[in-house]
C-alpha positions in Angstrom: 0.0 0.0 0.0 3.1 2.1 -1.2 3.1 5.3 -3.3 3.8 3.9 -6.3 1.7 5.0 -8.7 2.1 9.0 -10.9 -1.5 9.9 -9.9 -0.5 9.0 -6.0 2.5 11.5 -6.3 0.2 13.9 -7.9 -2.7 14.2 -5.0 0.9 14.1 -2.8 2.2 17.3 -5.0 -1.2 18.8 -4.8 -1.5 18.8 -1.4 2.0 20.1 -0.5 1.7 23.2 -2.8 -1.6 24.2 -1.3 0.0 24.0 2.1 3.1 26.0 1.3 1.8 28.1 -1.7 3.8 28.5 -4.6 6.4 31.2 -3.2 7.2 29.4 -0.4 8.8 26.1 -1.5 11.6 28.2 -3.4 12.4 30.4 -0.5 12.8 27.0 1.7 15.0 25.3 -0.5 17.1 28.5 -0.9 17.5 28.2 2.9 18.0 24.3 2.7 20.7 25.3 0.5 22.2 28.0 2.7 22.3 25.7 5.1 24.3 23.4 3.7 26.9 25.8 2.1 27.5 26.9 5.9 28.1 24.1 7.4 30.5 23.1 4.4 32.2 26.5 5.4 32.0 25.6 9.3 33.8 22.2 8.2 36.4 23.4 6.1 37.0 26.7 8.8 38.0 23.4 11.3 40.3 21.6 9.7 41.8 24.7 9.0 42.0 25.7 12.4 43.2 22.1 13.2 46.5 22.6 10.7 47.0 26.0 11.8 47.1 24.4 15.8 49.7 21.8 14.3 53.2 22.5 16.8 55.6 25.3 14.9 59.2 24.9 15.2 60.9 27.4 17.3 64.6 28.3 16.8 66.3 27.8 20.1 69.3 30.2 20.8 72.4 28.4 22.6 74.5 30.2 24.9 77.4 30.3 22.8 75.3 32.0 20.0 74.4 34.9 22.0 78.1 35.1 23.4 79.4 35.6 19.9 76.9 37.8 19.1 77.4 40.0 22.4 81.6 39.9 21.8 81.0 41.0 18.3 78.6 43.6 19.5 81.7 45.0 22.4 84.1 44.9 19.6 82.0 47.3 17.3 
């Protein structure tokens, strides 16, 4: 006792439009459809806040680095 048949999906297409008008089915799948570009953008705003958490290398000075630096600075 399926919709099956064309006429079946014709009462069901009927019915639909003369809940939601003409006007309004448009205007919901333009905001089905903004939905779904945001959360695309929410999605692809993550991952790249999860490469840009990624640990960064950080040059580490050794003493005798800044005690060359320093003795080339007192010679100057």
């Amino acid at each position: 006792m399926g919709i099956t048949g064309w006429w079946q999906w014709v009462i069901v297409l009927v019915i639909v439009l003369l809940l939601f008008g003409r006007g309004k089915i448009p205007e919901l799948m333009g905001d089905v459809a903004k939905g779904i570009k945001n959360f695309r953008k929410g999605l692809s705003d993550e991952s790249a806040e999860a490469k840009d958490d990624s640990p960064k290398t950080v040059e580490h000075k050794t003493e005798e680095s800044v005690d060359t630096k320093t003795a080339a600075n007192e010679k100057s």
